[in-house]
TIRO-2110 file (N, C-alpha, C; in Angstrom, 1 decimal):
// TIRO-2110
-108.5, -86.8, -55.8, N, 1, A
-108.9, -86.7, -54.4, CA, 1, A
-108.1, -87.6, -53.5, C, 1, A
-108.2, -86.8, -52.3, N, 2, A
-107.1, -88.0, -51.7, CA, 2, A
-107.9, -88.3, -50.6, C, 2, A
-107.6, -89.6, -49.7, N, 3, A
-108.3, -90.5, -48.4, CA, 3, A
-108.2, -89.3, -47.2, C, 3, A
-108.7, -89.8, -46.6, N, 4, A
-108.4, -89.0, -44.8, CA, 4, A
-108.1, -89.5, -44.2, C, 4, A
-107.6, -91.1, -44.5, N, 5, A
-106.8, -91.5, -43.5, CA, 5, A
-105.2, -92.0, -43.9, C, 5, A
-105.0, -92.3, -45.8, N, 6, A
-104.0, -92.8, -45.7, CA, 6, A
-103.3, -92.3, -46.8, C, 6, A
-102.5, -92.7, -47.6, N, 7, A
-101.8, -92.6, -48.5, CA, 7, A
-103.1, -92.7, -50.4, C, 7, A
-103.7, -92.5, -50.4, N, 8, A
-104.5, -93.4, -51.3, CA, 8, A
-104.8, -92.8, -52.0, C, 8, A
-104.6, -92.2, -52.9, N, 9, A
-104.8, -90.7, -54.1, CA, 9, A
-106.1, -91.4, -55.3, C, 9, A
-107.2, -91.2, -55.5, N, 10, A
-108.4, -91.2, -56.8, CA, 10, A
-108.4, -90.4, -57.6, C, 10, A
-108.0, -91.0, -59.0, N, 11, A
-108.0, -89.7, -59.9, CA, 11, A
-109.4, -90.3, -60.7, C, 11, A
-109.4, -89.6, -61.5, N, 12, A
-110.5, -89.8, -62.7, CA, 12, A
-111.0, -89.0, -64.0, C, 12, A
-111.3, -88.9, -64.9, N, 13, A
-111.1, -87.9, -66.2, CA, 13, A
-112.8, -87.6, -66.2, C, 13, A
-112.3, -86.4, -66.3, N, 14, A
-113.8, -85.2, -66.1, CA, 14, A
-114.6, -85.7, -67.3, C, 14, A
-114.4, -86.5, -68.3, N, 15, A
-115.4, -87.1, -69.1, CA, 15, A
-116.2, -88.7, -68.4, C, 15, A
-115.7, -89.0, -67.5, N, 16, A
-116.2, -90.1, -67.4, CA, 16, A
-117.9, -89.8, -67.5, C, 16, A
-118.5, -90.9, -67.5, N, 17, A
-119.8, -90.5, -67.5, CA, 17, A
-120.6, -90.5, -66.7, C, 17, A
-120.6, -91.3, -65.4, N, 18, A
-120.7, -91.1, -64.1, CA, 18, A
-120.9, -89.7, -63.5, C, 18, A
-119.2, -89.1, -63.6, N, 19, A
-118.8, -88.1, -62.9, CA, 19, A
-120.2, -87.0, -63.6, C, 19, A
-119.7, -87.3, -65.2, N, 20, A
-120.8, -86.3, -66.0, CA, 20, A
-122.6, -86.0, -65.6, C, 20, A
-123.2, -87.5, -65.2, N, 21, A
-124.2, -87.4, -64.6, CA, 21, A
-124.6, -86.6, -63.2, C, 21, A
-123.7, -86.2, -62.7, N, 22, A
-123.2, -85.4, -61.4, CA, 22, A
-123.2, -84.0, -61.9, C, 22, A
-122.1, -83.9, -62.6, N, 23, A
-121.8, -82.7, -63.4, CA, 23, A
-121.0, -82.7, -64.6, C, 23, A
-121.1, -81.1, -65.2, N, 24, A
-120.4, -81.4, -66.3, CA, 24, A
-119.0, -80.2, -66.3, C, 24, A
-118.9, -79.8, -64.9, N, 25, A
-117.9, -78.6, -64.8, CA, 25, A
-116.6, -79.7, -64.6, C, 25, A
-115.5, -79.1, -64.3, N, 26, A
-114.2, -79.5, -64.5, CA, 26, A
-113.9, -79.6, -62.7, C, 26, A
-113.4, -80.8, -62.1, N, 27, A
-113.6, -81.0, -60.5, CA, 27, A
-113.0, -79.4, -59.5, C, 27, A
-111.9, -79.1, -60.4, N, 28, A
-111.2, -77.7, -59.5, CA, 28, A
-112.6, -76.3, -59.2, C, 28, A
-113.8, -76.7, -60.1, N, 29, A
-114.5, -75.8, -60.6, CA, 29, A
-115.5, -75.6, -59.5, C, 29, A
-115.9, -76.5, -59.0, N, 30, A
-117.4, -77.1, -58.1, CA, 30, A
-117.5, -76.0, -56.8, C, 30, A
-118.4, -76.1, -56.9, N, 31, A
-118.7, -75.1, -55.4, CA, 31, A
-118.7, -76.3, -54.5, C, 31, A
-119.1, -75.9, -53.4, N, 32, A
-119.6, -77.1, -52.1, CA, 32, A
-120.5, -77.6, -52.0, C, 32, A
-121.5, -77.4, -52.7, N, 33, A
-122.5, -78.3, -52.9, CA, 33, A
-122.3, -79.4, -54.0, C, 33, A
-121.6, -79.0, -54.9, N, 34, A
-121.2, -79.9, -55.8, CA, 34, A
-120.1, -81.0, -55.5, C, 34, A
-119.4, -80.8, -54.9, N, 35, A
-118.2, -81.4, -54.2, CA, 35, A
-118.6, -82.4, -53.5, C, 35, A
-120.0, -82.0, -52.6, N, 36, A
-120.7, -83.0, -51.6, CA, 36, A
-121.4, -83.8, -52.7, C, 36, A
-122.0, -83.7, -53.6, N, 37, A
-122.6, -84.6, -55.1, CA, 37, A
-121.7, -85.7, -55.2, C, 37, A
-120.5, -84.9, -55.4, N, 38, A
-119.1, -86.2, -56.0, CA, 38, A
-118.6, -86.7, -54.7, C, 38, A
-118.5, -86.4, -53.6, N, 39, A
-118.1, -87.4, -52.5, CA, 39, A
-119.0, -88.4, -52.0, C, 39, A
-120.4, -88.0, -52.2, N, 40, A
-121.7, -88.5, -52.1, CA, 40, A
-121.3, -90.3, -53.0, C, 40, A
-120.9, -89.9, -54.3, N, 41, A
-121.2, -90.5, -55.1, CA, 41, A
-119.9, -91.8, -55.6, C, 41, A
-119.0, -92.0, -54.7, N, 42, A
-118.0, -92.6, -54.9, CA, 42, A
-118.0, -93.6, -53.7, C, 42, A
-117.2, -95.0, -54.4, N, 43, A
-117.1, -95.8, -53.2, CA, 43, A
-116.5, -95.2, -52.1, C, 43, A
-116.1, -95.7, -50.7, N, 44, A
-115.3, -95.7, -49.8, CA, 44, A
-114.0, -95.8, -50.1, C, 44, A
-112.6, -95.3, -49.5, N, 45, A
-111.3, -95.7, -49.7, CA, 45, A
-111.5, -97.3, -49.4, C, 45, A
-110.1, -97.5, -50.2, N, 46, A
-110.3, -99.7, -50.0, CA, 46, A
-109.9, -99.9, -48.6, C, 46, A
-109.5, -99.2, -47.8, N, 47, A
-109.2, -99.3, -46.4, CA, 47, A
-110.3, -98.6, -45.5, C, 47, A
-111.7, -98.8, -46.0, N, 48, A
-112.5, -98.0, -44.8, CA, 48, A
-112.8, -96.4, -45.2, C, 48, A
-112.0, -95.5, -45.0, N, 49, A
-112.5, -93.9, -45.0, CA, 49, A
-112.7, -93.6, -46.1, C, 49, A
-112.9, -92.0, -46.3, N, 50, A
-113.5, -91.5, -47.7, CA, 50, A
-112.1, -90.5, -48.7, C, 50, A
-112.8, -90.4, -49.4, N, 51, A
-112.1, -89.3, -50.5, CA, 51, A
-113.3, -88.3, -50.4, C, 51, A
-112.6, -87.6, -50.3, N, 52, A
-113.0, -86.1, -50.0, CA, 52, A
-112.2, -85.0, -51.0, C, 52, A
-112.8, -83.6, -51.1, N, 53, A
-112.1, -82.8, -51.7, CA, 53, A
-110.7, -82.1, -50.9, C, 53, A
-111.3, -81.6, -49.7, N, 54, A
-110.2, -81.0, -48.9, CA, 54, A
-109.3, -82.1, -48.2, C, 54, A
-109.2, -83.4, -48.4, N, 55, A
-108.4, -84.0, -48.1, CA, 55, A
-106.9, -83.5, -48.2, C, 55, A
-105.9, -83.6, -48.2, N, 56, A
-104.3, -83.2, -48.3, CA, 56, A
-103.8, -84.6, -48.4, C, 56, A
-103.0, -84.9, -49.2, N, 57, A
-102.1, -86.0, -49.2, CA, 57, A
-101.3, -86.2, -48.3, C, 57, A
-101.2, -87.5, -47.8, N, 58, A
-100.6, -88.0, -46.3, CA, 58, A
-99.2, -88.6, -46.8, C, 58, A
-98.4, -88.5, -46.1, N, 59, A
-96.8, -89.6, -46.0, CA, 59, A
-97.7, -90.9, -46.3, C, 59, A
-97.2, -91.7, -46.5, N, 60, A
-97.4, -93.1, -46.6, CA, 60, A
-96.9, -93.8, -45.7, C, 60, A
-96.0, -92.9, -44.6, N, 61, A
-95.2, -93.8, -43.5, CA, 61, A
-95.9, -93.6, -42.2, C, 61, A
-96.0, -92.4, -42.3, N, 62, A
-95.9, -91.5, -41.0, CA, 62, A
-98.2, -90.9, -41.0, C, 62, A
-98.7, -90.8, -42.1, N, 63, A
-99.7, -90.5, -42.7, CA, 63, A
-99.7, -88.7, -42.3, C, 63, A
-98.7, -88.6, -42.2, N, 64, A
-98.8, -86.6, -41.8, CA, 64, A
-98.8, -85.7, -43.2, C, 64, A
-99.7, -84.9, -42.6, N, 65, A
-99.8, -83.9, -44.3, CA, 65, A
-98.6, -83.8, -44.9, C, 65, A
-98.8, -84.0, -46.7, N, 66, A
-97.4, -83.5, -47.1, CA, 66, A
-97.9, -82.2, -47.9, C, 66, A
-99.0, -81.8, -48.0, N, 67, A
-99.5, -80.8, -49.2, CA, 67, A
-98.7, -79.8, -49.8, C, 67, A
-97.5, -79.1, -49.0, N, 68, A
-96.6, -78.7, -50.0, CA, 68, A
-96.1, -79.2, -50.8, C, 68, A
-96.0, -80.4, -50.8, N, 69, A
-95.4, -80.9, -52.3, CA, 69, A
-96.3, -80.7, -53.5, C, 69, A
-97.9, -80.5, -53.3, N, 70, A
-98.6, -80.3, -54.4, CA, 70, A
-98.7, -79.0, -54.5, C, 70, A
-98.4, -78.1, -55.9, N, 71, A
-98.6, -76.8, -56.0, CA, 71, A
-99.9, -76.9, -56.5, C, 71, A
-100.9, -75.9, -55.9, N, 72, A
-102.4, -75.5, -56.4, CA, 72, A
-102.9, -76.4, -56.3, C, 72, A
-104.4, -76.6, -56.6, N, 73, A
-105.3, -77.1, -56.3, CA, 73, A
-105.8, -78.2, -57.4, C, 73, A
-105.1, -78.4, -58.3, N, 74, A
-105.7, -79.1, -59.3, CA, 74, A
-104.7, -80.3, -59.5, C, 74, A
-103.4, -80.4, -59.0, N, 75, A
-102.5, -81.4, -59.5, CA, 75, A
-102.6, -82.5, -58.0, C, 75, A
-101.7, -83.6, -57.9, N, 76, A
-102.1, -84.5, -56.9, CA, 76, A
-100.7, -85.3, -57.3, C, 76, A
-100.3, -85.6, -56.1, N, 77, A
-99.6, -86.5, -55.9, CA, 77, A
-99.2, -88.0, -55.4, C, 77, A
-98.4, -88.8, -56.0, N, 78, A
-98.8, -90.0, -55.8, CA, 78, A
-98.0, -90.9, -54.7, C, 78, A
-97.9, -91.1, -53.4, N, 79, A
-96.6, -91.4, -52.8, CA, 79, A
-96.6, -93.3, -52.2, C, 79, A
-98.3, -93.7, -52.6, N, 80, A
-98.3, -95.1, -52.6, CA, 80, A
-99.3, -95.6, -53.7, C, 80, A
-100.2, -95.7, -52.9, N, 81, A
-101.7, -96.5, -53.8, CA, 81, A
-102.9, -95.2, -54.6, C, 81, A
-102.2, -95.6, -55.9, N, 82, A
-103.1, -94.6, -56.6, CA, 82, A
-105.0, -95.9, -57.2, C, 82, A
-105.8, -95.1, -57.3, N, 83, A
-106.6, -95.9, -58.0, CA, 83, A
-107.0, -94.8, -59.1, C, 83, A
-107.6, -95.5, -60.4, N, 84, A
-107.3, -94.7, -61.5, CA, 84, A
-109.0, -94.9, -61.7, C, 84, A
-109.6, -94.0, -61.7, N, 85, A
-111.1, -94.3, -62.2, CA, 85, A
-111.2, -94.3, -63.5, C, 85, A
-110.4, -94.3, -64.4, N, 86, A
-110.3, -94.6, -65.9, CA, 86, A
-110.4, -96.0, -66.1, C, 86, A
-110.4, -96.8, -65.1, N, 87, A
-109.7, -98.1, -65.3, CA, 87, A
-110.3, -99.2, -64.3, C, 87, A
-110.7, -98.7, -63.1, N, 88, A
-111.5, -99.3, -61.9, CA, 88, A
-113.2, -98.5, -61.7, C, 88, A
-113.7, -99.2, -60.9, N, 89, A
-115.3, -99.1, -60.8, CA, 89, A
-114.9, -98.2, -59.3, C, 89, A
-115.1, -96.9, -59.7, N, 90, A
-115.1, -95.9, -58.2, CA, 90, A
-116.4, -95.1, -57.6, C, 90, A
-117.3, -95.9, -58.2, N, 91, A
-118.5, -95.0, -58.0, CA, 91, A
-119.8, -96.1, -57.5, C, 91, A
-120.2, -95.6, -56.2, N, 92, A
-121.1, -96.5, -55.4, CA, 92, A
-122.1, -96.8, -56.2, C, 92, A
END
């Protein structure tokens, strides 16, 4: 997922158990209601805004969409501050 305001990409592995408690489908998978569960359910970006699904990955300079650089909907790109929810506490 990526911020709405900056550069700041959240990834996380569909086993976590957290995420699992939410659901147990695969994140590309969720309808809208489920999507609002997992945005519901995650801290704030470290700069204030959210991660959201429809977010689009921003320049890191300029913050303007770059989304063509990601093909489809499941991969994500990283062009500054990634946080790894394998590894950090992302869930309110």
């Amino acid at each position: 997922m990526f911020c709405d305001q900056d550069e700041v990409v959240l990834t996380w592995g569909m086993f976590d158990p957290k995420y699992r408690d939410i659901t147990r489908k695969p994140p590309w998978t969720l309808a809208n209601d489920e999507r609002s569960l997992v945005e519901k359910a995650l801290k704030p970006c470290p700069f204030g805004s959210r991660f959201e699904f429809g977010n689009s990955p921003l320049c890191p300079t300029c913050f303007k969409d770059i989304s063509t650089v990601v093909p489809g909907g499941i991969y994500y790109v990283v062009t500054g501050l990634r946080i790894d929810g394998d590894n950090e506490e992302i869930w309110a």
